[in-house]
N, CA, C and O atoms as CSV, one atom per row, in Angstrom:
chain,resi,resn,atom,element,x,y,z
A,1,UNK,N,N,115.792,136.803,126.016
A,1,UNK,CA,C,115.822,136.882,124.548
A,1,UNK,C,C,116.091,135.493,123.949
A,1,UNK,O,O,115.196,134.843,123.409
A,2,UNK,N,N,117.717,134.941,124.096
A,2,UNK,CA,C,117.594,133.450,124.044
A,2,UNK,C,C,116.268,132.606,124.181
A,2,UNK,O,O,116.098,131.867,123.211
A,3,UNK,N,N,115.493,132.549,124.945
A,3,UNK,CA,C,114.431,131.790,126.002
A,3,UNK,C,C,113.482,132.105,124.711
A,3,UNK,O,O,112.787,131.160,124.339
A,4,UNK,N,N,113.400,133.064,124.146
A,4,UNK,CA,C,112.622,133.698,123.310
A,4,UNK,C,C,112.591,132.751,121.842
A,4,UNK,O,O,111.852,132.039,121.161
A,5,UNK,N,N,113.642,133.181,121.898
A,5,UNK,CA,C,114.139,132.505,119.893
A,5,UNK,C,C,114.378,131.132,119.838
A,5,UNK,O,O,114.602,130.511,118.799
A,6,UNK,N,N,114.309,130.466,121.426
A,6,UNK,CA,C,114.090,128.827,121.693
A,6,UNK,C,C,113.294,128.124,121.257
A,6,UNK,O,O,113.549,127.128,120.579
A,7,UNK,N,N,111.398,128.794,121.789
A,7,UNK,CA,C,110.832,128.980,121.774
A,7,UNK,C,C,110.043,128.644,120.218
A,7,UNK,O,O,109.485,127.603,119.872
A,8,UNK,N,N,110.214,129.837,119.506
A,8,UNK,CA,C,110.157,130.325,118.116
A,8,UNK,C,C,110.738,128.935,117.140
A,8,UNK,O,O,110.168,128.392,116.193
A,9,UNK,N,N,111.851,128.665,117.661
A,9,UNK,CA,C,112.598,127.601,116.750
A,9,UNK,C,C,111.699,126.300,117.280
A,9,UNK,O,O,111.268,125.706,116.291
A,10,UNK,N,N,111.451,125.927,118.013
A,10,UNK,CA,C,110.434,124.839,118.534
A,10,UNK,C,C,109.377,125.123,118.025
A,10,UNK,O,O,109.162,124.228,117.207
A,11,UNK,N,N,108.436,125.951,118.004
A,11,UNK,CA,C,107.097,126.336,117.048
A,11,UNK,C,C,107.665,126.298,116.175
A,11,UNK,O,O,107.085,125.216,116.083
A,12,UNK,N,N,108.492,126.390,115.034
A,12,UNK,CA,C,108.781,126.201,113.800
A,12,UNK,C,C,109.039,124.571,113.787
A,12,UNK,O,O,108.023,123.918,114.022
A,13,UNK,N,N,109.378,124.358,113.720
A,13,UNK,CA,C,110.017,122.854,114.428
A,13,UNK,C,C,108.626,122.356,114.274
A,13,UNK,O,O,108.152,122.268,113.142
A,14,UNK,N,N,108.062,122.085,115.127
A,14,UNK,CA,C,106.867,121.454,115.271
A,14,UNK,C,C,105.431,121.576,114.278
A,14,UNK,O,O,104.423,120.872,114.239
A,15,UNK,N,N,105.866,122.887,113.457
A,15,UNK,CA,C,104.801,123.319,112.814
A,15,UNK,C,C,105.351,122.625,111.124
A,15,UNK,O,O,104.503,122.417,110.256
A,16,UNK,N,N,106.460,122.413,110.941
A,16,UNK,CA,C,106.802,121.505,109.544
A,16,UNK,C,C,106.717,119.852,110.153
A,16,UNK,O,O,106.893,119.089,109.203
A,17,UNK,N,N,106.567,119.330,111.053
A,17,UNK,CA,C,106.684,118.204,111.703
A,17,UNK,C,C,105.086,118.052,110.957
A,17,UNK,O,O,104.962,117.373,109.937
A,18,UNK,N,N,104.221,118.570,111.418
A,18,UNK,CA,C,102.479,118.322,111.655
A,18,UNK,C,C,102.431,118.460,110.414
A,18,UNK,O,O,101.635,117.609,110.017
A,19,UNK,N,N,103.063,119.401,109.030
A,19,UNK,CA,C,102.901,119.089,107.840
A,19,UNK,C,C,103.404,118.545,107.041
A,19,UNK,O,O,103.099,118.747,105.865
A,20,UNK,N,N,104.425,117.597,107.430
A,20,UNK,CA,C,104.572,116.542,106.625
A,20,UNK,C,C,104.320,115.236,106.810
A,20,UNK,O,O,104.544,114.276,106.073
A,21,UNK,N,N,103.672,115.325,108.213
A,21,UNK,CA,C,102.609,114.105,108.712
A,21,UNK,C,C,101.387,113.797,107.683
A,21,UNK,O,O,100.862,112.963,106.945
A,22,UNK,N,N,101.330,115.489,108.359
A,22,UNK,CA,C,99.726,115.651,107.243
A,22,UNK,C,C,99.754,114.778,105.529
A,22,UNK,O,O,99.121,113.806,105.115
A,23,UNK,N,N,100.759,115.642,104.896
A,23,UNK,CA,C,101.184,115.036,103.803
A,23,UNK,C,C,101.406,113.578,103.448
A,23,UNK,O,O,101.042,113.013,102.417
A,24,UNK,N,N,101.999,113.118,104.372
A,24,UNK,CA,C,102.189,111.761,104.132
A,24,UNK,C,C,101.287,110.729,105.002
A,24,UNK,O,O,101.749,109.594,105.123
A,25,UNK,N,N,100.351,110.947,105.466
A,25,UNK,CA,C,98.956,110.551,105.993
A,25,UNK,C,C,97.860,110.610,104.184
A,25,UNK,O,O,97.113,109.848,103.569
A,26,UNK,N,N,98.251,111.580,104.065
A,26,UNK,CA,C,97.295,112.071,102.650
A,26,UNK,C,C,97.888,110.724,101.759
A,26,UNK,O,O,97.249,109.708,101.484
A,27,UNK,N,N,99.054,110.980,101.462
A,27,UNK,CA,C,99.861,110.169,100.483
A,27,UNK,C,C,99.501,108.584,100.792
A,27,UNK,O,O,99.088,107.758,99.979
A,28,UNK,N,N,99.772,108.399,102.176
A,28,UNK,CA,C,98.942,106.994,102.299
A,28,UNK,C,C,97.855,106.428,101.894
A,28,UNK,O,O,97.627,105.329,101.389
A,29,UNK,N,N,97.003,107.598,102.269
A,29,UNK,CA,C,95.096,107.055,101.736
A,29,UNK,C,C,95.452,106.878,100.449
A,29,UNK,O,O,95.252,105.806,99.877
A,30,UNK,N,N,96.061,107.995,99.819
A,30,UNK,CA,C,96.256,107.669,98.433
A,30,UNK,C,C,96.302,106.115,97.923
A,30,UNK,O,O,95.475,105.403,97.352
A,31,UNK,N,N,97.835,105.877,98.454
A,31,UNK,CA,C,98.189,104.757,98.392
A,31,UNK,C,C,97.640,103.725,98.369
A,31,UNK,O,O,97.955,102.899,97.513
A,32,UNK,N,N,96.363,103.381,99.577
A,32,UNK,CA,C,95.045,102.757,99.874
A,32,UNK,C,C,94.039,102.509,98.788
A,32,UNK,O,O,93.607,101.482,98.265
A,33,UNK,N,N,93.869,103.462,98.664
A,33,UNK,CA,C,92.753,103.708,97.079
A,33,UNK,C,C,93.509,102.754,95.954
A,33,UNK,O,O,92.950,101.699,95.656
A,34,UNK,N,N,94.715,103.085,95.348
A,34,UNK,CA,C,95.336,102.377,94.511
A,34,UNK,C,C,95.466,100.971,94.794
A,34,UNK,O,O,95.169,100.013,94.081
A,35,UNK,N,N,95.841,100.996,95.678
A,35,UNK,CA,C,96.002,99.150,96.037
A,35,UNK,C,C,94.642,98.386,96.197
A,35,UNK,O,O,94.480,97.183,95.993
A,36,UNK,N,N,93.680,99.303,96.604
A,36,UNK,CA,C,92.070,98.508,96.273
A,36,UNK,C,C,92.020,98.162,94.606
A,36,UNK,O,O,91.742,97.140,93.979
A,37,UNK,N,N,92.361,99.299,94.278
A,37,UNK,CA,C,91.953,99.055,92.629
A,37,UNK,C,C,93.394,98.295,91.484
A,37,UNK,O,O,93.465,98.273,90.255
A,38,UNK,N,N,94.331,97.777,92.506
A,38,UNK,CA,C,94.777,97.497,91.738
A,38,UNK,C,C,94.409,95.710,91.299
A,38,UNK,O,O,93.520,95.142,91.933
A,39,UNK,N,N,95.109,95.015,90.283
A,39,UNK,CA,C,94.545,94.261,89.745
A,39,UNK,C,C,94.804,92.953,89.968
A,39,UNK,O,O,94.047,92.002,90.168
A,40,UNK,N,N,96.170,93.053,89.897
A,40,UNK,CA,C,97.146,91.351,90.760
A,40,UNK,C,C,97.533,91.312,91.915
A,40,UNK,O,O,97.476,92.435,92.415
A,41,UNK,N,N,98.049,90.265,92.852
A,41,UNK,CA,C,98.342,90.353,93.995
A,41,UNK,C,C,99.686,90.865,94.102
A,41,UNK,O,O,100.146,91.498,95.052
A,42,UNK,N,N,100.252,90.543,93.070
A,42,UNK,CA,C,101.620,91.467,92.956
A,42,UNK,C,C,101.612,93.292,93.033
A,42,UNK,O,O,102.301,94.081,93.680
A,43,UNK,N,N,100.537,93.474,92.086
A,43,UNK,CA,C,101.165,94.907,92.492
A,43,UNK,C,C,100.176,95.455,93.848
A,43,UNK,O,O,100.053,96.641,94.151
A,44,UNK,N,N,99.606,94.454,94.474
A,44,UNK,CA,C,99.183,95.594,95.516
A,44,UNK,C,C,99.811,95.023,96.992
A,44,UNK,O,O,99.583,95.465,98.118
A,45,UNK,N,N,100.796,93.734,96.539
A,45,UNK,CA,C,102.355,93.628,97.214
A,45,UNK,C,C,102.854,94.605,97.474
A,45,UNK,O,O,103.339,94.960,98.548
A,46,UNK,N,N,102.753,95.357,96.111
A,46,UNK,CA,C,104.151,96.721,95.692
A,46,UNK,C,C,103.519,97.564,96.663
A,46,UNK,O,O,104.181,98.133,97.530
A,47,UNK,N,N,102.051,97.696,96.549
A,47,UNK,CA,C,101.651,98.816,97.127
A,47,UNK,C,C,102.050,98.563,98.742
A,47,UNK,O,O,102.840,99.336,99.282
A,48,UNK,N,N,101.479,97.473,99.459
A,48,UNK,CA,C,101.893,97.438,100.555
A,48,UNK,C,C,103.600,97.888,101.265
A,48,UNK,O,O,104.068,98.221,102.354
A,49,UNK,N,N,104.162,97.594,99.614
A,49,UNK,CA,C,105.566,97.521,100.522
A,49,UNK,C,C,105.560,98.978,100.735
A,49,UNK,O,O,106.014,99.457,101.774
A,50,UNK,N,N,104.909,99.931,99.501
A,50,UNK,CA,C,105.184,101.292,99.044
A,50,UNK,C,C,104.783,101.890,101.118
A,50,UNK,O,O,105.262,102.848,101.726
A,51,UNK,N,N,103.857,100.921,101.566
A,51,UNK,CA,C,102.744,101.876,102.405
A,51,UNK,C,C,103.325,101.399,103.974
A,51,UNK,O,O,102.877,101.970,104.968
A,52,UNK,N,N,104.160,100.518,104.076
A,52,UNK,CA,C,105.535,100.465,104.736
A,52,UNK,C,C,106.082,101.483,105.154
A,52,UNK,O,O,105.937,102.103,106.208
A,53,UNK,N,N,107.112,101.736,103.762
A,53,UNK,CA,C,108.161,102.438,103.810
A,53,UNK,C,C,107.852,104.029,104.717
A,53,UNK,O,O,108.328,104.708,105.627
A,54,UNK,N,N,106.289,104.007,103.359
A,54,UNK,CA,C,105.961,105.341,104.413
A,54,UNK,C,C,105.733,105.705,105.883
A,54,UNK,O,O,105.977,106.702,106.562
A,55,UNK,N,N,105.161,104.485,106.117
A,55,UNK,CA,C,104.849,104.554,107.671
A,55,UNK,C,C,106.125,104.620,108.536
A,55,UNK,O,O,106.197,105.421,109.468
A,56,UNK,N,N,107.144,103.768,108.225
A,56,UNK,CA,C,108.706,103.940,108.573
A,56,UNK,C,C,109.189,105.327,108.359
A,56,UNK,O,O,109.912,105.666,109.296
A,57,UNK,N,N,109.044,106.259,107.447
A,57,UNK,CA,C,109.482,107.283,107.225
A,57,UNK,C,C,108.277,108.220,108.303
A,57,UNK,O,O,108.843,109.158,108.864
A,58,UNK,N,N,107.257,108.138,108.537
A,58,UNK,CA,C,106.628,108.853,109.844
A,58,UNK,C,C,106.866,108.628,110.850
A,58,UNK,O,O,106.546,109.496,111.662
A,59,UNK,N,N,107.626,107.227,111.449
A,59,UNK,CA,C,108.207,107.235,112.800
A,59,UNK,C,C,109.399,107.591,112.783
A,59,UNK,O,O,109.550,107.865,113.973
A,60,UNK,N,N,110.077,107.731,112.444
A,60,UNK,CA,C,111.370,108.156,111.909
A,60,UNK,C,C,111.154,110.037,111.682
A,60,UNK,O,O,112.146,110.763,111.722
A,61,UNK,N,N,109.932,110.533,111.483
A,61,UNK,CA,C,110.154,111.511,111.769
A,61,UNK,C,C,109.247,112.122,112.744
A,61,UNK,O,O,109.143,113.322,112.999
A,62,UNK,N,N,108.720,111.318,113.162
A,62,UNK,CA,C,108.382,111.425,115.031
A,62,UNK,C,C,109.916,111.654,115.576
A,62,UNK,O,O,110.332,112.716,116.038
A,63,UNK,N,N,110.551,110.635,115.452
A,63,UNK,CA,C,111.785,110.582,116.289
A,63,UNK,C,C,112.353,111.498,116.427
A,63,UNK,O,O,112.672,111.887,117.550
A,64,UNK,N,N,112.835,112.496,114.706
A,64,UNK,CA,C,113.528,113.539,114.867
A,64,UNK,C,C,113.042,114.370,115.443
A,64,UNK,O,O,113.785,115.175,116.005
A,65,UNK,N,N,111.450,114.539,115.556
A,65,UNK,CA,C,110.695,115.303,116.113
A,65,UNK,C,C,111.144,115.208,118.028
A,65,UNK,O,O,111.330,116.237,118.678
A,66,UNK,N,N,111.202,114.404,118.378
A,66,UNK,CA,C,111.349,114.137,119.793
A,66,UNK,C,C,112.672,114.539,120.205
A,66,UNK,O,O,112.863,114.998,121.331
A,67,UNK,N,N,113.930,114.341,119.054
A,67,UNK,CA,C,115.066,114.927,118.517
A,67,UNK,C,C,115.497,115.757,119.291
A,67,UNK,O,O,116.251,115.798,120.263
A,68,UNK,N,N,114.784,116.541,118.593
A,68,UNK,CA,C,114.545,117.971,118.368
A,68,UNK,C,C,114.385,118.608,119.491
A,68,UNK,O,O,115.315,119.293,119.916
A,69,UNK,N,N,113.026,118.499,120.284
A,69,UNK,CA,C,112.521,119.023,120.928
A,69,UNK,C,C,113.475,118.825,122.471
A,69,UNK,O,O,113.570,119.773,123.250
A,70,UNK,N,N,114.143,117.457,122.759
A,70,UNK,CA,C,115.103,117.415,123.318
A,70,UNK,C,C,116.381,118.460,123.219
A,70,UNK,O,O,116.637,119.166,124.195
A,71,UNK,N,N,116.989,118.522,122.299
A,71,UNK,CA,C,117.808,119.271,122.373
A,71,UNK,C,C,117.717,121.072,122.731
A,71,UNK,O,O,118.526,121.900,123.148
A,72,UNK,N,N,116.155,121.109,122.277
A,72,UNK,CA,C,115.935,122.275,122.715
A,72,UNK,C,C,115.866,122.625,124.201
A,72,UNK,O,O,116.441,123.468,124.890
A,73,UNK,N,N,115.077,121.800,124.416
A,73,UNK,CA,C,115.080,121.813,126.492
A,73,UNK,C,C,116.726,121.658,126.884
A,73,UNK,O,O,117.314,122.252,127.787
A,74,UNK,N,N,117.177,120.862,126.109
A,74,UNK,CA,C,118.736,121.244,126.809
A,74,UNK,C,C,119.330,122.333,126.730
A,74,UNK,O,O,119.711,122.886,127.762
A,75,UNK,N,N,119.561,122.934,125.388
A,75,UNK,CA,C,119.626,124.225,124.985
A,75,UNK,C,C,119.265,125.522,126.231
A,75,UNK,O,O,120.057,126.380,126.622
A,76,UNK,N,N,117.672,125.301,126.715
A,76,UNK,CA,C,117.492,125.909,127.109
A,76,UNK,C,C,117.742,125.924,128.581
A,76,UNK,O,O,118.137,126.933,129.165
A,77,UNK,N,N,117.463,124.597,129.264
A,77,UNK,CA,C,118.066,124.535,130.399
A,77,UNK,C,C,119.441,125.027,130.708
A,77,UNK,O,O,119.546,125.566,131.810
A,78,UNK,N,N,120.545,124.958,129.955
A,78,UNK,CA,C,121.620,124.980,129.780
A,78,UNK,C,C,121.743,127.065,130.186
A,78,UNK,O,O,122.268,127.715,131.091
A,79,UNK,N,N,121.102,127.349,129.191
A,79,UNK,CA,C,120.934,129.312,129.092
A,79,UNK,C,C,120.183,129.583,130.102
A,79,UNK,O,O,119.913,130.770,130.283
A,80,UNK,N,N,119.585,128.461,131.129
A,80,UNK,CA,C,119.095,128.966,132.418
A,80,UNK,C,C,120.130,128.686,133.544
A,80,UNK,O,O,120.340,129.567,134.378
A,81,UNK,N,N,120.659,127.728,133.593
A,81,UNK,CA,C,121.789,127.150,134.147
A,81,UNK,C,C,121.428,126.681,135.207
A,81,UNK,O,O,121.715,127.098,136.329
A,82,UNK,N,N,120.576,125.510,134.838
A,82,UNK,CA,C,119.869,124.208,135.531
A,82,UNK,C,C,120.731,123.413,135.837
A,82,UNK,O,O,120.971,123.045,136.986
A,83,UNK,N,N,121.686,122.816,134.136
A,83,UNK,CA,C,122.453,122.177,134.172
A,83,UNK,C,C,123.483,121.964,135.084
A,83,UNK,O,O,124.510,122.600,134.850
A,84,UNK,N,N,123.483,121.009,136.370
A,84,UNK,CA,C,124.871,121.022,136.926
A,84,UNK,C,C,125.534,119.887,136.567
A,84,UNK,O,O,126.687,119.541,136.828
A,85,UNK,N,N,125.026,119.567,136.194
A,85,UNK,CA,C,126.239,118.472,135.312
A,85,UNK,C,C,125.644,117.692,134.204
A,85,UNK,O,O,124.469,117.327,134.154
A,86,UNK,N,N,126.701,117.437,133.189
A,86,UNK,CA,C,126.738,117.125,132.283
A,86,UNK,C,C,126.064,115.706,131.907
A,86,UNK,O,O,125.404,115.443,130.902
A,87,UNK,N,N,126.368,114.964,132.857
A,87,UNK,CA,C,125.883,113.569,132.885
A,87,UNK,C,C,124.315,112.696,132.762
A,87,UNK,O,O,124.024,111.514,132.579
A,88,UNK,N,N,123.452,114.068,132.987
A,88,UNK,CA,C,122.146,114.521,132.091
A,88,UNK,C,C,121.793,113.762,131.226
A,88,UNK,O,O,121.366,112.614,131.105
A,89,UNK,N,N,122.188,115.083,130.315
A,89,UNK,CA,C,122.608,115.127,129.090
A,89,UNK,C,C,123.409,113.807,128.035
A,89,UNK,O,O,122.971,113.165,127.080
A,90,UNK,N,N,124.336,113.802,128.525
A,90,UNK,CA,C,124.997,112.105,128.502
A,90,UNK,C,C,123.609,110.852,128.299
A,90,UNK,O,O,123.308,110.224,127.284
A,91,UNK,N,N,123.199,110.829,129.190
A,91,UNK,CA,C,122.370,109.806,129.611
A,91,UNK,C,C,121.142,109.809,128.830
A,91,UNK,O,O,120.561,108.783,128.475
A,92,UNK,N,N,120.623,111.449,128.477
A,92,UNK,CA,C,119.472,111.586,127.596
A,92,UNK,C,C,119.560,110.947,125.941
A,92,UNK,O,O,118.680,110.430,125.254
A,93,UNK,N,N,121.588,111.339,125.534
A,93,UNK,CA,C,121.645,111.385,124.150
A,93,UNK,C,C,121.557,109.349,124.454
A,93,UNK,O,O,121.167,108.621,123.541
A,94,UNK,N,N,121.824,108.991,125.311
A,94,UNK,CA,C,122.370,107.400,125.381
A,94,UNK,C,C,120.889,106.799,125.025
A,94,UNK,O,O,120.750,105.738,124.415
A,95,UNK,N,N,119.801,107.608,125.482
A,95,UNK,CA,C,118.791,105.971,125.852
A,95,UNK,C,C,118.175,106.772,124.076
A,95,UNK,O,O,117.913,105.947,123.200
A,96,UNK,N,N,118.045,107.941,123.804
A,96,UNK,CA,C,117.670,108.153,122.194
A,96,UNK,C,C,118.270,107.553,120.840
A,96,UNK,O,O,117.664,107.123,119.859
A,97,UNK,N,N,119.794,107.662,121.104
A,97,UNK,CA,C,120.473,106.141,120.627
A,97,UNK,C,C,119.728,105.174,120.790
A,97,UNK,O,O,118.997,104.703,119.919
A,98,UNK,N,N,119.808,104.891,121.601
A,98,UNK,CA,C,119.253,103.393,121.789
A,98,UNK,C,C,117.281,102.923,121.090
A,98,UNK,O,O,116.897,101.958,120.430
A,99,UNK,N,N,116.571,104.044,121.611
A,99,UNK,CA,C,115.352,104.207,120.619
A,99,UNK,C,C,115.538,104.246,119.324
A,99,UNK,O,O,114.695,103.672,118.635
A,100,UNK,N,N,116.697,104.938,118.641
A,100,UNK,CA,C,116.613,104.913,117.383
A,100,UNK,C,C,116.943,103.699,117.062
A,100,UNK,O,O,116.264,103.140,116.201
A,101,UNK,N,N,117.841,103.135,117.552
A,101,UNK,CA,C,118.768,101.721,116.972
A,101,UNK,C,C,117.336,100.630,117.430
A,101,UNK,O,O,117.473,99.602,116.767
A,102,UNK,N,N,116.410,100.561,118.074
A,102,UNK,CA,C,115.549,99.683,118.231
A,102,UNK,C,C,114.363,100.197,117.425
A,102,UNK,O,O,113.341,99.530,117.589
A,103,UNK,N,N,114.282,101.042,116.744
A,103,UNK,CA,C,113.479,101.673,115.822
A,103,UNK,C,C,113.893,100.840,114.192
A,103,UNK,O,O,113.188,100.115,113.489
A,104,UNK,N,N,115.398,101.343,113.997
A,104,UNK,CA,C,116.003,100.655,112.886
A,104,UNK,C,C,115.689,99.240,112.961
A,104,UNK,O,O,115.357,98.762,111.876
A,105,UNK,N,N,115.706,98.244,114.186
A,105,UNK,CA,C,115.572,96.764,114.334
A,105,UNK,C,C,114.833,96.202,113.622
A,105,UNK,O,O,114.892,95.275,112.813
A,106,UNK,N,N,113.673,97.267,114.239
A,106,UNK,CA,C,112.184,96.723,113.744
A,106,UNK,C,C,111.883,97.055,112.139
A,106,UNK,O,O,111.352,96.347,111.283
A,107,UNK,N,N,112.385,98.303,112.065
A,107,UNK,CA,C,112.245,98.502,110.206
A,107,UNK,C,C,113.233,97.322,109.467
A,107,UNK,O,O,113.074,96.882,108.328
A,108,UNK,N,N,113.993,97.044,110.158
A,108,UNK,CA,C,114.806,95.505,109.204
A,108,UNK,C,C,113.719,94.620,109.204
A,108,UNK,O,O,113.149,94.215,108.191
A,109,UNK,N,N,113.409,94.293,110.503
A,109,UNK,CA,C,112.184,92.571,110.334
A,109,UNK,C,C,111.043,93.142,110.038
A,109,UNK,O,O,110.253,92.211,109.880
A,110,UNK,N,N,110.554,94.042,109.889
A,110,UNK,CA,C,109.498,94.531,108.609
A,110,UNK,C,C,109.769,94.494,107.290
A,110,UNK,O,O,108.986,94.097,106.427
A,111,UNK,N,N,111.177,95.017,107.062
A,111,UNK,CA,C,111.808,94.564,105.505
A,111,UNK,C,C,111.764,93.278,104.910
A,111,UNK,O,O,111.491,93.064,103.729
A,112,UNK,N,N,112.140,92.137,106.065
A,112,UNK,CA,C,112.634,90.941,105.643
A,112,UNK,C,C,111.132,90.381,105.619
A,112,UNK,O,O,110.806,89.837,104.564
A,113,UNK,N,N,110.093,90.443,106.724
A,113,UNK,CA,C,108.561,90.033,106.781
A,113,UNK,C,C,108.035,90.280,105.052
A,113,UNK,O,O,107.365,89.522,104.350
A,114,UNK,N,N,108.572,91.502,104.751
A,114,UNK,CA,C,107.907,91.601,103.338
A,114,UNK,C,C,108.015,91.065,102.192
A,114,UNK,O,O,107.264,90.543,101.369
A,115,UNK,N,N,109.877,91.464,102.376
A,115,UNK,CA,C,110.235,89.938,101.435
A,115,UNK,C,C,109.813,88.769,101.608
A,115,UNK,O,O,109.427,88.317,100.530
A,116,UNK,N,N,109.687,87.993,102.510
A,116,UNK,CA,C,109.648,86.561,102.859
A,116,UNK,C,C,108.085,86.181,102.240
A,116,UNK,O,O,107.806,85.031,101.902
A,117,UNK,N,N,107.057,87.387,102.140
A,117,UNK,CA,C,105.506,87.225,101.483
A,117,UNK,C,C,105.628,87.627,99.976
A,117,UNK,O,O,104.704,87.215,99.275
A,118,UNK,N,N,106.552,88.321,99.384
A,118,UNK,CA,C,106.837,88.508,98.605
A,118,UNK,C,C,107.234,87.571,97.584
A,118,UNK,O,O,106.756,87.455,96.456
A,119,UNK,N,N,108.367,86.778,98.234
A,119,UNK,CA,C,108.583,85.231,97.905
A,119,UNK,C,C,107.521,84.004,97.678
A,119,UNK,O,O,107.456,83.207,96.742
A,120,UNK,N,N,106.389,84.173,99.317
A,120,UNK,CA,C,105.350,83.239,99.225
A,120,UNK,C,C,105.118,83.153,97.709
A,120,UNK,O,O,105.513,82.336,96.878
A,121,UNK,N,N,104.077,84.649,97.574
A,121,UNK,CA,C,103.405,84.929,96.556
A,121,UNK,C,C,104.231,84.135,95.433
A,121,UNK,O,O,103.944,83.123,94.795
A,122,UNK,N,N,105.151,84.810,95.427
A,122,UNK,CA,C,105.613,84.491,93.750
A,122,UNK,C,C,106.145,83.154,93.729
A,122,UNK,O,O,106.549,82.667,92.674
């Protein structure tokens, strides 16, 4: 039953993941279109930075996505009783830390890359 509603919560899980990809894939082209037509190099600066952020906000929710899906296999391993020790687990949450915090790295020197053209320009 557990094994069941694991399951279920992972297809749910995964099925708002793919639509707010979708969404913000859409929102990008958008974004694209506007910055062709826009008029100064400044605002299609803005746009770039706008088309950034977003892309940062889709790996970022890849991640939770991967998150996620981790904790579920533990979850479930755990209600099978795979788990003989803890140290797993330990080791799994350690190196996803560590992806996220080298995830964050790179969204800083993408921040500062933007500013620093931002500056050129102006």
């Amino acid at each position: 039953l557990m094994m069941m509603v694991m399951m279920k919560m992972m297809m749910i899980i995964r099925m708002m993941m793919v639509m707010t990809m979708m969404i913000m894939l859409m929102m990008m082209m958008v974004m694209m279109r506007i910055r062709m037509m826009m008029p100064t190099t400044m605002m299609k600066m803005m746009m770039m930075m706008m088309l950034m952020m977003m892309m940062m906000m889709m790996i970022m929710m890849m991640l939770m996505m991967m998150m996620m899906a981790m904790m579920m296999m533990m979850m479930t391993m755990m209600i099978r009783g795979m788990m003989m020790r803890m140290m797993m687990i330990r080791m799994m949450m350690i190196r996803m830390m560590m992806m996220i915090r080298l995830m964050m790295m790179m969204m800083m020197m993408m921040m500062m890359m933007m500013m620093m053209m931002m500056m050129m320009i102006m």
